[in-house]
C-alpha positions in Angstrom: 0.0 0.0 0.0 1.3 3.6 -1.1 0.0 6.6 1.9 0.4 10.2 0.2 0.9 13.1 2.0 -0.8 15.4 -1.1 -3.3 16.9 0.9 -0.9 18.3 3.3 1.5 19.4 0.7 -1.5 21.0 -1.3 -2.8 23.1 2.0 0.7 24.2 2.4 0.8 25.9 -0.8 -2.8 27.4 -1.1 -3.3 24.8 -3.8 -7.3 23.0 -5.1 -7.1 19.8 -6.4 -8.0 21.1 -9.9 -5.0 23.5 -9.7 -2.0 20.2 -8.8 -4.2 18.3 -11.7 -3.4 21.0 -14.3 0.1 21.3 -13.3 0.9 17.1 -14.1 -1.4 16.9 -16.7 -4.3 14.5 -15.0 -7.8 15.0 -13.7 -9.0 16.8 -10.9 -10.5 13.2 -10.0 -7.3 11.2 -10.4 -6.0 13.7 -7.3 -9.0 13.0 -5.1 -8.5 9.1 -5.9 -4.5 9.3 -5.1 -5.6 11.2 -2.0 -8.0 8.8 -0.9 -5.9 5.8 -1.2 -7.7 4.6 -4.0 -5.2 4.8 -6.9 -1.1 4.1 -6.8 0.4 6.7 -8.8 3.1 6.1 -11.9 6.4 6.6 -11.2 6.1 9.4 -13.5 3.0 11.2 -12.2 4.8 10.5 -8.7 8.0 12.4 -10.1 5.7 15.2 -11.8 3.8 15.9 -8.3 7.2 16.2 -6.1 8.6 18.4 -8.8 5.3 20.7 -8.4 6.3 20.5 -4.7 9.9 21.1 -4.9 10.6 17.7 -2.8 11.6 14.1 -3.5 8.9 11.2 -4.2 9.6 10.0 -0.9 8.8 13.5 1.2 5.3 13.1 -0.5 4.5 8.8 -0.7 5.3 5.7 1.9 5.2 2.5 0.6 3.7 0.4 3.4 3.2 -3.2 4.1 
């Protein structure tokens, strides 16, 4: 299981989940779903949201067991 910390990282920054969607090129939804556990990001999208953030991958998503 992958826990995200977008949320957080999106309050910090003033940001709506239509605003991070624009800025890596998915759907306002695909945010919601990554935020709610339901979807495990690509490495890609994973790299594009840090990059938004100015962090790595791993200040934003945990891999769990």
């Amino acid at each position: 299981m992958i826990k995200n910390k977008i949320k957080e990282y999106r309050a910090k920054h003033d940001m709506k989940q239509d605003d991070l969607a624009k800025l890596v090129g998915v759907r306002r939804e695909t945010i919601g779903n990554l935020e709610k556990g339901k979807y495990n990001p690509s490495l890609i999208l994973s790299w594009n949201i840090a990059k938004v953030f100015n962090c790595t991958i791993e200040d934003i998503f945990e891999v769990t067991d």
